[in-house]
Structure formats: structure tokens, C-alpha cells
C-alpha positions in Angstrom: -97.2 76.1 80.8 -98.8 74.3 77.8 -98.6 76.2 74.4 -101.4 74.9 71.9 -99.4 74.0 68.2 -100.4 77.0 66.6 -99.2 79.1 68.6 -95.4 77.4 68.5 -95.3 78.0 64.5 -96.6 81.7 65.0 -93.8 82.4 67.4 -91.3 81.3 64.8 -92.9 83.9 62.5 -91.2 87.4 61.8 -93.6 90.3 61.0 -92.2 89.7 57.8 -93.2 86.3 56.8 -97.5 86.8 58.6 -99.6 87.7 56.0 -103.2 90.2 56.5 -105.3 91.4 54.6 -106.7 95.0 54.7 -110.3 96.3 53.6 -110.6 100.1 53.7 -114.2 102.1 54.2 -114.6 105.3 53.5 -116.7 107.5 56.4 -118.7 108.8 53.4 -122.1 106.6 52.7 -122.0 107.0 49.1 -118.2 106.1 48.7 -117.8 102.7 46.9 -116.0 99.6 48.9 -112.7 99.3 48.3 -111.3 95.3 47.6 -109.2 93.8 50.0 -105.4 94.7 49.8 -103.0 92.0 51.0 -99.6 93.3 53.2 -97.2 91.8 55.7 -97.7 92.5 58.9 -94.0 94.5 59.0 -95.5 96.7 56.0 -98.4 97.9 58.1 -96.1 98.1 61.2 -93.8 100.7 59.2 -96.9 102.8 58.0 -98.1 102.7 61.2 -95.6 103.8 63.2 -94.7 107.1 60.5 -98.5 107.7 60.5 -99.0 107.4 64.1 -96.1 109.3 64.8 -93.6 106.7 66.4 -95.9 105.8 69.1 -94.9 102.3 70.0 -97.8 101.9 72.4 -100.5 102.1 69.8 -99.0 100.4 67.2 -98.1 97.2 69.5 -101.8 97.9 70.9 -102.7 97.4 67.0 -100.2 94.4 66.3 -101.2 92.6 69.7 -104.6 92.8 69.2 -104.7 91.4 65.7 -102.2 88.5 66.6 -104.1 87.3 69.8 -107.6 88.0 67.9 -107.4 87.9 64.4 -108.5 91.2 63.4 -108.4 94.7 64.6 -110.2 97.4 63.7 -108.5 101.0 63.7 -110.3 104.2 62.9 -109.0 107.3 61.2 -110.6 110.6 60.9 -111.9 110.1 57.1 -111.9 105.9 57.0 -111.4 103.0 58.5 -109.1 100.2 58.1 -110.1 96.3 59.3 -107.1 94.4 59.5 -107.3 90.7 59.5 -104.8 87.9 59.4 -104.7 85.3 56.2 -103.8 82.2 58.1 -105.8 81.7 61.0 -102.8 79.8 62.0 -101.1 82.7 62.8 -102.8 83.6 66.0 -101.0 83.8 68.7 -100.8 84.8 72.8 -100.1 88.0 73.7 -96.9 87.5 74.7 -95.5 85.9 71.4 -97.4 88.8 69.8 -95.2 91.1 72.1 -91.7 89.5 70.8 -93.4 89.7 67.1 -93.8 93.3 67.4 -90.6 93.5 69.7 -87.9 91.4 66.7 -89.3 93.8 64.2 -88.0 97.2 66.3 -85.0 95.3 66.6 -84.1 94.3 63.2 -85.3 98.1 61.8 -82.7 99.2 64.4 -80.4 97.6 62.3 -81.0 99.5 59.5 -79.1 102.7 58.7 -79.6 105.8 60.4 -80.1 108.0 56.4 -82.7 105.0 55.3 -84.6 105.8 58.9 -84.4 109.6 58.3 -85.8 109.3 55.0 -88.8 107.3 56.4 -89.3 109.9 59.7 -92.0 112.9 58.8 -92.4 114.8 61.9 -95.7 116.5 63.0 -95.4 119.7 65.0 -98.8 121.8 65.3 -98.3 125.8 66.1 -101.2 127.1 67.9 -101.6 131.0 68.0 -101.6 132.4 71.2 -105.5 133.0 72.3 -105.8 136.9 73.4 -106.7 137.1 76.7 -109.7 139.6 77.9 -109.7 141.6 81.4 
């Protein structure tokens, strides 16, 4: 199987070292456009997987769509954030996108266990019992 040049210098890429660049908008008309922030893709990574709550299978949804197309867009209740990468270069096949996303897990493994509990914030919703009627 053929791989096209581009793709061999994005799979020598760590999440660390791919560039994207972020524009936020607001779900509110009147709310001003925000300028383009600039992250690495292991920046977003971390925020996503705190925010989403350490769900793996939307964050690499999130990662392997922006490496295979280039941007992604992902909706939040109040805004939205479009994602898009700086070096069209950096696009990639799915699977290389995989062991992107896959070599960052690994090498935050590595990190130690108090810097990881710092960085988890757990979500747990408490519903009251609804009263049931006869």
C-alpha cells in the first residue's frame, strides 16, 4: 500500500509538534467573533478529554476527524468551537491519525499519577427520586 508524502511526515508527528487553530462562536447573535487562538493538538486533546469527561471515543472521533479532514467542527451547549489544522501538510489517514491520538495516551500514561489527579474533575449528577402516583 502506497502512502502519498504527506502523509509519511504527519505520521512522524506527535500531537505535540501539529499545530491548529481554533475560532470560537458564541450561540448568541449579538455576541462579537472571537479571533483565532492557536494550540497544539495535545493542548486540545487534554481539554478535551477533562471536558468530555475521559471519553476516549469522542475525543479520537474529534482528533481523527480533524487529521483525515482538516477541520472538525464540535458543538457545545452555549458555543461552538471550529478546529482546523495550520499546515495542510499535516493531514493524514485515519489510521496514522489513530496512532497520533493513540502515542499521546501513552506518553500522558507516563506522567505521574498526583499531576493526573490534579487534572481529573469528575461529573456526577444526583437526580431526586420522581414521586410516584397510584
Amino acid at each position: 500500500m502506497e502512502t502519498q508524502p504527506d502523509q509519511s511526515l504527519a505520521s512522524h508527528k506527535l500531537a505535540a509538534e501539529i499545530k491548529i487553530s481554533q475560532r470560537t462562536l458564541r450561540n448568541q447573535p449579538e455576541a462579537p467573533e472571537e479571533e483565532p487562538e492557536l494550540f497544539y493538538l495535545s493542548e486540545k486533546i487534554d481539554q478535551y478529554l477533562i471536558r468530555l469527561g475521559y471519553s476516549n471515543a469522542h475525543v479520537l472521533g474529534i482528533v481523527v476527524n480533524l487529521l483525515t479532514v482538516g477541520k472538525v467542527r464540535v458543538e457545545f451547549r452555549h458555543y461552538v468551537e471550529r478546529l482546523e489544522l495550520v499546515d495542510p501538510a499535516d493531514k493524514t489517514t485515519r489510521g496514522i491519525a489513530v496512532d497520533i491520538f493513540d502515542r499521546f495516551l501513552l506518553e500522558r500514561k507516563g506522567r505521574s499519577n498526583q499531576e493526573q489527579i490534579l487534572e481529573f474533575t469528575g461529573k456526577i449528577i444526583v437526580q431526586s427520586p420522581e414521586s410516584h402516583r397510584m
